[in-house]
PAZAPA-4460 file (N, C-alpha, C; in steps of 0.05 Angstrom, whole numbers, plus 32768, in hexadecimal, padded with zeros to 4 digits):
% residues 224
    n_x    n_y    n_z   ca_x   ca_y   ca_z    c_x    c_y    c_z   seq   type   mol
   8011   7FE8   8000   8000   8000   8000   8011   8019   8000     1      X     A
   8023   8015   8013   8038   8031   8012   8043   8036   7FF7     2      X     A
   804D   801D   7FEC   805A   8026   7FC9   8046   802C   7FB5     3      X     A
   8035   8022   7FBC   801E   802E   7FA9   8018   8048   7FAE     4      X     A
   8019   8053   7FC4   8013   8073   7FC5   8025   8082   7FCA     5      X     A
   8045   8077   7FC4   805E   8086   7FB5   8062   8084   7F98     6      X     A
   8057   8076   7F97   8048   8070   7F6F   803C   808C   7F6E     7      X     A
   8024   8083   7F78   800C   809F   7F74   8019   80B8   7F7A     8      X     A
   8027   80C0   7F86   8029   80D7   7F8F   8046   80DE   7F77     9      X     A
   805B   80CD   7F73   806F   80CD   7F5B   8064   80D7   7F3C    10      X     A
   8049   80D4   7F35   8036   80D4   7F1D   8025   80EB   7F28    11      X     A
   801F   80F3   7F40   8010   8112   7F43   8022   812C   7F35    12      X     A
   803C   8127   7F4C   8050   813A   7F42   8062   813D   7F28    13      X     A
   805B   8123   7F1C   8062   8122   7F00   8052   8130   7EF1    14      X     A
   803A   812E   7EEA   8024   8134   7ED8   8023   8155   7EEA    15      X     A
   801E   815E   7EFE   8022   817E   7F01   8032   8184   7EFA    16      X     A
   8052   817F   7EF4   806A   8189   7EEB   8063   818E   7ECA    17      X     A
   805A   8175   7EC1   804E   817E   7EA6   8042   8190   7E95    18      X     A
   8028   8190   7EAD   800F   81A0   7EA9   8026   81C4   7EAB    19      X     A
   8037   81C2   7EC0   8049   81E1   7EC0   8059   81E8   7EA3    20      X     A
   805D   81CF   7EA4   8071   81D6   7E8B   8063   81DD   7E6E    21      X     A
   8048   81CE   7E65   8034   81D6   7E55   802B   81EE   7E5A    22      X     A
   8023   81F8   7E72   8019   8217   7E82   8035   8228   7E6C    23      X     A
   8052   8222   7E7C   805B   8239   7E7A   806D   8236   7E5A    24      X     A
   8064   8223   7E4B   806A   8221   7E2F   8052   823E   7E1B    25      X     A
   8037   822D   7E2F   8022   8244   7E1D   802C   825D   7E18    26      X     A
   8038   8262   7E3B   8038   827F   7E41   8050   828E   7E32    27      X     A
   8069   8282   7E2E   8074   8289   7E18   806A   8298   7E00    28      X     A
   8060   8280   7DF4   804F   827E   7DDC   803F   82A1   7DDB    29      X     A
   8036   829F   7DED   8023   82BB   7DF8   8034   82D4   7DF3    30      X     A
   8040   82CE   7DFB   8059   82E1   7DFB   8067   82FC   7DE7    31      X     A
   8070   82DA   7DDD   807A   82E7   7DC3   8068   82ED   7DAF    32      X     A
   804B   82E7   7DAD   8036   82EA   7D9B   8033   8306   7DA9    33      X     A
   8032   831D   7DC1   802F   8333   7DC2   8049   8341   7DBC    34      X     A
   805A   8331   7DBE   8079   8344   7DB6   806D   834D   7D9B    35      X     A
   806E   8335   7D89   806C   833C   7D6A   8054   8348   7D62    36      X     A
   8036   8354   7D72   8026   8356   7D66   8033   8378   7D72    37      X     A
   803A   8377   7D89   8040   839A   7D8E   8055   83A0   7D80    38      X     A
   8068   838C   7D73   807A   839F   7D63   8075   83A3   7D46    39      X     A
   805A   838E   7D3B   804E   8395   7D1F   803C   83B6   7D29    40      X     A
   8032   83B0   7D39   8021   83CD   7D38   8038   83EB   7D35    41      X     A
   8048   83E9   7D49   8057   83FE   7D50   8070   8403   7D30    42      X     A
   806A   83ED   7D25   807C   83F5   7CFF   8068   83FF   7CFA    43      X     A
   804A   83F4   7CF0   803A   8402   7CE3   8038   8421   7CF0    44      X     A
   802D   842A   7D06   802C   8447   7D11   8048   845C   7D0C    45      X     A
   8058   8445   7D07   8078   8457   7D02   8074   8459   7CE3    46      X     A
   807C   844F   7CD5   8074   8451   7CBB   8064   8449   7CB0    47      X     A
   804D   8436   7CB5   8034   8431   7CA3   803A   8415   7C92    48      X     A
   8050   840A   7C9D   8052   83E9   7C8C   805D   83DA   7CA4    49      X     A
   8050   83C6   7CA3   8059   83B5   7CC2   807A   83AD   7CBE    50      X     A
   8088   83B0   7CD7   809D   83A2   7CDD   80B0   83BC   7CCE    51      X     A
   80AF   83D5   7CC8   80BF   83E7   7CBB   80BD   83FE   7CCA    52      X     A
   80D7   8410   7CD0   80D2   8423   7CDF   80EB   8431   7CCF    53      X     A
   80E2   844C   7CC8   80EE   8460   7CB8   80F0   847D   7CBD    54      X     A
   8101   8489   7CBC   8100   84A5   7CC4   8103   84BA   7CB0    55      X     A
   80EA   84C8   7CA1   80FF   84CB   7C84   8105   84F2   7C8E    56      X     A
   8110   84FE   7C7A   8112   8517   7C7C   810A   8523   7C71    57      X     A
   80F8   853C   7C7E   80F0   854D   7C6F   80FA   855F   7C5E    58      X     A
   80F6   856F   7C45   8108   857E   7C38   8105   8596   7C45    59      X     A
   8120   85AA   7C4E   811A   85C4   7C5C   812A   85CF   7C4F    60      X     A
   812C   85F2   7C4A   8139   85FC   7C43   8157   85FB   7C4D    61      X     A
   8156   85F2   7C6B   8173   85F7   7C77   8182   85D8   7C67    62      X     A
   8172   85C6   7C63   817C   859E   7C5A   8187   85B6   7C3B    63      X     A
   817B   85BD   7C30   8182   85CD   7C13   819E   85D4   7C13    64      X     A
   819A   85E9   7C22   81B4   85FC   7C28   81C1   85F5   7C30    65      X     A
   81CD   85DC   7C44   81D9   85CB   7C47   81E6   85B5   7C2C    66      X     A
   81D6   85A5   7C21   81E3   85A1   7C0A   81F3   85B6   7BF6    67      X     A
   81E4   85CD   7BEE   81F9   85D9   7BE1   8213   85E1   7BED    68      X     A
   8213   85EC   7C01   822A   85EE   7C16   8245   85D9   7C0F    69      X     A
   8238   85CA   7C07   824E   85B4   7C08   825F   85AE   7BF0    70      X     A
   8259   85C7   7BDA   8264   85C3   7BC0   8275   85D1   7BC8    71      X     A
   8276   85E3   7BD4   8296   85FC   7BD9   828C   860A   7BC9    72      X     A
   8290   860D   7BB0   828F   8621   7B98   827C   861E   7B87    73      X     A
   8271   8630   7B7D   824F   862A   7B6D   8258   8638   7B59    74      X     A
   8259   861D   7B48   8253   8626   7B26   826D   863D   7B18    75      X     A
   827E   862C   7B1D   8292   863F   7B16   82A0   863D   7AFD    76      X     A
   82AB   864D   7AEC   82B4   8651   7ACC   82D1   8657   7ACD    77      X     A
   82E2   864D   7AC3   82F8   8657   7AB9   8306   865E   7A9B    78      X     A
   8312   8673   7AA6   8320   867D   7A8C   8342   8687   7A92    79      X     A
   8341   8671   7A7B   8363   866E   7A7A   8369   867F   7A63    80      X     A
   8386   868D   7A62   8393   869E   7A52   83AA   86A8   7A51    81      X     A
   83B7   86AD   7A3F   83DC   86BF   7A3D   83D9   86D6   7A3D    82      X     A
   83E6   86E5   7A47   83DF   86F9   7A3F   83FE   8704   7A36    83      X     A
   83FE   871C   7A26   841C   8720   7A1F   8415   874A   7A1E    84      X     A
   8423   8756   7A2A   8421   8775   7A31   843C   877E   7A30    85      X     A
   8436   8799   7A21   8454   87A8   7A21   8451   87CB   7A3B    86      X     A
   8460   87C6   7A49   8460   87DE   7A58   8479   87F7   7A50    87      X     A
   8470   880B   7A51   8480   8823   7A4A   847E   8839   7A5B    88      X     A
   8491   8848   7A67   8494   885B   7A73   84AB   8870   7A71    89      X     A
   84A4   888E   7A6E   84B8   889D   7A71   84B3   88BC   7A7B    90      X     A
   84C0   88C1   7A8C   84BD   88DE   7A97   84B5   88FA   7A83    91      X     A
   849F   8904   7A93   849A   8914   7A77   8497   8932   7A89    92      X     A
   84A0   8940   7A79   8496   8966   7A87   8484   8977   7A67    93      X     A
   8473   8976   7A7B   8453   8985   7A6B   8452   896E   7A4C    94      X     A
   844D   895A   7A53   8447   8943   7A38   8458   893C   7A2E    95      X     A
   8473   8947   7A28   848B   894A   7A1B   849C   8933   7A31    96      X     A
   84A1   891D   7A23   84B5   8904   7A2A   84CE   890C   7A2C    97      X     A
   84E5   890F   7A45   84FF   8912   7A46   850A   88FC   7A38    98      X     A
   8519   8901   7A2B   8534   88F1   7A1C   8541   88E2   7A31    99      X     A
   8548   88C7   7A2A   8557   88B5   7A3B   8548   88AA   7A5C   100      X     A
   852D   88B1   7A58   851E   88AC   7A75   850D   8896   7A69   101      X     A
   8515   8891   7A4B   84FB   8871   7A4C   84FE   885A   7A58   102      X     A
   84E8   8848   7A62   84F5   8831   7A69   84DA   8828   7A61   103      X     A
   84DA   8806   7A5C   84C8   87F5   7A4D   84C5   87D1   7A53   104      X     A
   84BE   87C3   7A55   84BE   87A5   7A57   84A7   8795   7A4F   105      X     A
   84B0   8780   7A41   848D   8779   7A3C   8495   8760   7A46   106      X     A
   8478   8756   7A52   8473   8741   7A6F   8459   872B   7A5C   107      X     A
   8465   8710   7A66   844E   86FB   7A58   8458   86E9   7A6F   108      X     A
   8437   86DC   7A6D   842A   86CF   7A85   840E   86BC   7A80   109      X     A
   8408   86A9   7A8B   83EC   8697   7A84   83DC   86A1   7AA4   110      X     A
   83C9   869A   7A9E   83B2   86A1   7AB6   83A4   8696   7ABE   111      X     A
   8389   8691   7ACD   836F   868A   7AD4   8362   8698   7AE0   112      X     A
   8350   86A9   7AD6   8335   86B2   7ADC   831D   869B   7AEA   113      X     A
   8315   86A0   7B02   82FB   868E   7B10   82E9   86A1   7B15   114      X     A
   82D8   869C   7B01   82B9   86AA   7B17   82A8   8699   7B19   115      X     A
   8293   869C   7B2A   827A   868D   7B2E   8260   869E   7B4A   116      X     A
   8255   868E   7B52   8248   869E   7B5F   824F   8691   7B81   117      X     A
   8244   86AC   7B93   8245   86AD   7BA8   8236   869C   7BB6   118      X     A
   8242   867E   7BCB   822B   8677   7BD1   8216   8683   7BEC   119      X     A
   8223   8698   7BF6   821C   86A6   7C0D   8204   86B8   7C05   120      X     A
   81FF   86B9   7BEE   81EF   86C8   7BDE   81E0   86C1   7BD1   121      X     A
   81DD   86A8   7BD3   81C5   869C   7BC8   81B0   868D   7BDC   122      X     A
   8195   8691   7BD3   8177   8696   7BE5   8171   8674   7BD0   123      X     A
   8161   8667   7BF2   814E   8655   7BE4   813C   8658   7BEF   124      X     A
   8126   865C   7BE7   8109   865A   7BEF   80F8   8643   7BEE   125      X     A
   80E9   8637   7C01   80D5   861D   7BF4   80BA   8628   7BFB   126      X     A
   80AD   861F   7BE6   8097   862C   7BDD   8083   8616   7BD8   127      X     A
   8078   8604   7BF0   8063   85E9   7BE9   8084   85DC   7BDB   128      X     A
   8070   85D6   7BC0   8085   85BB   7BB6   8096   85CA   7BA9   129      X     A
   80A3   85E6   7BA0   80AA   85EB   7B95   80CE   85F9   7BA4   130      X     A
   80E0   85F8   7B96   8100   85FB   7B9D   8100   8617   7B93   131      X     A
   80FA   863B   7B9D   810A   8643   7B8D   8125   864C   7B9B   132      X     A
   8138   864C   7B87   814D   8656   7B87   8159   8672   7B79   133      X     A
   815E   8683   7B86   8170   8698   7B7F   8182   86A6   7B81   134      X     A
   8192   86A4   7B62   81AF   86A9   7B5F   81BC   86C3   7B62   135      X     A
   81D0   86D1   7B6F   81D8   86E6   7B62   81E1   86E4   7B45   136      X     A
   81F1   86FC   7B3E   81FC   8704   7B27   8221   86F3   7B2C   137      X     A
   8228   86EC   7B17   8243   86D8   7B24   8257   86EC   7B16   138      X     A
   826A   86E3   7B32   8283   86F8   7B2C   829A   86F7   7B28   139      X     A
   82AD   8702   7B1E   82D3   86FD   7B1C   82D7   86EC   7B41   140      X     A
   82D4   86D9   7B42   82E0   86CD   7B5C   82FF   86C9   7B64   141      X     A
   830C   86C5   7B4E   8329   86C9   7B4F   833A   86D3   7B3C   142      X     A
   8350   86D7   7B35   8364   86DE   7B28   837D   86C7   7B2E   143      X     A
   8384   86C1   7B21   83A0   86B5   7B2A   83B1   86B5   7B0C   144      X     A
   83CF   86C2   7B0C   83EB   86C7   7B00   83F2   86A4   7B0A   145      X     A
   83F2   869F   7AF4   8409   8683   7AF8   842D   868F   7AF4   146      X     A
   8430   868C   7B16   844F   86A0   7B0D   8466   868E   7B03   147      X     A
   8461   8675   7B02   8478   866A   7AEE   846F   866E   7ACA   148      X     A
   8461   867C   7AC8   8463   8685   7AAB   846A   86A1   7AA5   149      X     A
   8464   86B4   7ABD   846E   86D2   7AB6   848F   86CF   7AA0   150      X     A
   8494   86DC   7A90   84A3   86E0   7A84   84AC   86FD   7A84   151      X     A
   84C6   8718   7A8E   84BF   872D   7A86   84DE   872A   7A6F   152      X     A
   84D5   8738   7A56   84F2   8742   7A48   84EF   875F   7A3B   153      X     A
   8505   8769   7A24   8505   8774   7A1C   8509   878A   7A2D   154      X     A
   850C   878E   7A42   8512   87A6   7A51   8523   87B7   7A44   155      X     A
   851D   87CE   7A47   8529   87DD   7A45   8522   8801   7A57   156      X     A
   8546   87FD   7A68   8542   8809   7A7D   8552   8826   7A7D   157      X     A
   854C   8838   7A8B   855C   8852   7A8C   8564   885A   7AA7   158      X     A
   8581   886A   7AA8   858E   886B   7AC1   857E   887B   7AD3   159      X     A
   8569   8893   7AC4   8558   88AD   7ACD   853E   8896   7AD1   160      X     A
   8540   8884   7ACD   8525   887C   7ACE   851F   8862   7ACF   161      X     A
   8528   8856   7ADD   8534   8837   7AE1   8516   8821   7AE4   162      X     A
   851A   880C   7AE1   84F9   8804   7AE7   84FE   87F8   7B05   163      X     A
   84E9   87EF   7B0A   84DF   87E1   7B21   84CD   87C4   7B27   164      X     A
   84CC   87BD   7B43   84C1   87A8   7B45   849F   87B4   7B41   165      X     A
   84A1   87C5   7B4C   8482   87CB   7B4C   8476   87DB   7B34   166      X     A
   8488   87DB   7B19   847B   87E2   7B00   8476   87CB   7AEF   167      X     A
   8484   87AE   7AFB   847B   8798   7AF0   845D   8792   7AFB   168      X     A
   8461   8792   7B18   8441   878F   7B2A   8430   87A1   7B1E   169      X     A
   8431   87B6   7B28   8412   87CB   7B19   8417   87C8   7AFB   170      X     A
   841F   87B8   7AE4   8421   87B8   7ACB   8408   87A3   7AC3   171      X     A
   8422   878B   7ADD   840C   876E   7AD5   83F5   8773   7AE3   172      X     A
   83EC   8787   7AF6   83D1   8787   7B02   83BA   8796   7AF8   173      X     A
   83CC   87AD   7AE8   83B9   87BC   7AD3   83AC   87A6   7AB6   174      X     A
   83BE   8793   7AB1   83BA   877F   7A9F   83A3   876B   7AAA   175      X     A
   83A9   875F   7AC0   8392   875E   7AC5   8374   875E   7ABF   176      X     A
   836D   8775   7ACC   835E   8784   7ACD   8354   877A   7AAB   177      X     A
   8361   877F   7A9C   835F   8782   7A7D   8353   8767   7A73   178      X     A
   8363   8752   7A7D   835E   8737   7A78   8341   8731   7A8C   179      X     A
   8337   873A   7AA0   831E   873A   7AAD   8304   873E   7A9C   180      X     A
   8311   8756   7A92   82F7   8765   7A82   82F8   874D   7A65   181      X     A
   8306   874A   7A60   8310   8730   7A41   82F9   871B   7A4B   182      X     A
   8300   8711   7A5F   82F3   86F1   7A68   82D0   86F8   7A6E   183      X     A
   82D0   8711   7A71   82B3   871D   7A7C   829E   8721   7A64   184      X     A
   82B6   8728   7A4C   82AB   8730   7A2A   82AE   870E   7A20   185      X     A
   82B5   86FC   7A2A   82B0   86E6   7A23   82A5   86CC   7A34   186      X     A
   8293   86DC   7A44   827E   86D0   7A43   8283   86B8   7A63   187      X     A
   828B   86C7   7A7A   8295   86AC   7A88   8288   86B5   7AA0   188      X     A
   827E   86CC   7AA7   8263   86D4   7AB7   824D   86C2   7AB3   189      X     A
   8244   86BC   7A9A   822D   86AE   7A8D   8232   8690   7A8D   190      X     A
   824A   868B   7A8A   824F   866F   7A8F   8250   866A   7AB2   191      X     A
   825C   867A   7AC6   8259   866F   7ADE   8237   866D   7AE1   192      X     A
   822E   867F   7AE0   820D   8680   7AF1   81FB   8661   7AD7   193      X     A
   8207   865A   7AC8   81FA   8649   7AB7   8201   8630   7AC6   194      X     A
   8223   862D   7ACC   8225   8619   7ADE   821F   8615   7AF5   195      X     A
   8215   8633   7B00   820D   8632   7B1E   81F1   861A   7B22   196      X     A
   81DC   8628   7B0B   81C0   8623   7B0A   81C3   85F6   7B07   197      X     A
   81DA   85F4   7AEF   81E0   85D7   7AF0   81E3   85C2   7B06   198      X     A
   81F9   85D7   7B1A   8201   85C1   7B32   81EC   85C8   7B47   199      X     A
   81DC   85D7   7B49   81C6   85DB   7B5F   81B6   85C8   7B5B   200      X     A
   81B1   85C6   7B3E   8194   85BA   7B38   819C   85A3   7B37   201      X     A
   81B0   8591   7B2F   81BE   857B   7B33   81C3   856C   7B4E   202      X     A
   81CB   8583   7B59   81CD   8579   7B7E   81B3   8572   7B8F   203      X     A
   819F   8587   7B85   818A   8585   7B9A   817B   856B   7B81   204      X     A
   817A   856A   7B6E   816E   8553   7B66   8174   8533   7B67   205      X     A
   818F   853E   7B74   8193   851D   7B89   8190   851F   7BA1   206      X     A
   8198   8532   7BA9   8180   853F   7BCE   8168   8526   7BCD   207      X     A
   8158   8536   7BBA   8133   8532   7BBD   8139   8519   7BAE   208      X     A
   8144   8508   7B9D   8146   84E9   7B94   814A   84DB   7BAC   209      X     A
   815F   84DD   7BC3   8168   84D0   7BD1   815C   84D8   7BEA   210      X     A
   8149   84E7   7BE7   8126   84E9   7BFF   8114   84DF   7BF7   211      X     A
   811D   84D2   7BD6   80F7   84C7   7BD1   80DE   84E1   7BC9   212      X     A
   80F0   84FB   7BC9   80DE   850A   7BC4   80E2   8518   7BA9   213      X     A
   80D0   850E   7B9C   80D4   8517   7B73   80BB   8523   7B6D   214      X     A
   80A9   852F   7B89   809C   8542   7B76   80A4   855F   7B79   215      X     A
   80B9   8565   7B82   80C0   8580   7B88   80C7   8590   7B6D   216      X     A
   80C4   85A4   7B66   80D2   85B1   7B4C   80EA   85C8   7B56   217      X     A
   80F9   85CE   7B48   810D   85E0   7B47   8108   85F8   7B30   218      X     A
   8106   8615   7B45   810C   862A   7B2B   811D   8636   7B39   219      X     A
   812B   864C   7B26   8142   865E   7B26   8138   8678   7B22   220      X     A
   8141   868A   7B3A   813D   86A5   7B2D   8155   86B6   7B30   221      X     A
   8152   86CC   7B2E   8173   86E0   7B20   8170   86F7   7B33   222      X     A
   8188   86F7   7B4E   8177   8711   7B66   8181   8735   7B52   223      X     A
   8171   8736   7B59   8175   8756   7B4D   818F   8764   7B57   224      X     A
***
């Protein structure tokens, strides 16, 4: 009788151990069926497709201005050139040139002229779906003498009237000036602001490609 009701009692606590282990199998089960149903809901409310969560960006004028920022230089033109100038000088009383006071040298040299436009100076406005942008007027941005090509010869100098370092400088700087107005009569004002309008509209139209946003338009206007 006693081993029979160490039987019975060996098969109680068996079958409850069971019945716990089926209990806390369900409850698992339970479990993870609210993990996954609260993290399908909480994708959809984040973005609207279950199991995806996305943050996209809005387009602002400052995201704009920021991209362009990052070209350094907007739309810029160059003009390369020699230039070859003869300088002459001689002391004169009332128009009349003194004898033996001439002095003369002619100076050659290659160049680069850069203009383009200001980016500190250019306005973007958004307007609903619309980009505008406005350019200044584009300008001589640099000058640069490539001084391994200056060449000066032909000098010719006088003891009354000797030359100088600084009749080569204000010679080649008045030249200059000459070669500015050259690159300006050919057309390199009109070429920077043409390239300006290129790399803006180029940049921000991988901006708004790489946001997903292609219904925006781009116009250009010209600030007074």
């Amino acid at each position: 009788m006693g081993h029979n009701e160490n039987i019975g009692k060996e098969l109680f606590w068996e079958r409850l151990k069971f019945k716990f282990a089926i209990l806390g199998g369900i409850l698992v089960v339970i479990l993870m069926i609210v993990v996954f149903l609260v993290g399908k809901n909480y994708g959809k409310s984040s973005n609207g497709e279950a199991g995806i969560v996305k943050s996209s960006n809005k387009i602002t004028e400052t995201l704009l201005r920021q991209q362009m920022e990052r070209v350094g230089e907007l739309g810029t033109a160059k003009y390369y050139y020699t230039n070859m100038g003869k300088y002459e000088n001689a002391k004169a009383i009332n128009g009349v040139a003194i004898p033996f006071t001439n002095k003369s040298f002619i100076i050659a040299y290659d160049g680069i002229i850069k203009a383009g436009v200001d980016l500190q100076d250019v306005t973007i406005k958004l307007e609903k779906k619309k980009i505008n942008i406005t350019l200044p007027k584009a300008k001589i941005l640099s000058h640069e003498v490539i001084k391994d090509s200056v060449v000066v010869y032909d000098e010719k100098n006088s003891i009354f009237n000797g030359l100088s370092i600084s009749d080569v400088t204000d010679f080649e700087q008045s030249q200059n000036e000459i070669m500015e107005e050259k690159a300006e009569k050919n057309g390199i004002l009109e070429e920077a602001e043409k390239n300006a309008k290129t790399t803006l509209k180029t940049i921000f139209e991988v901006f708004l490609l790489e946001n997903k946003e292609d219904s925006y338009t781009i116009e250009f206007h010209s600030k007074e």
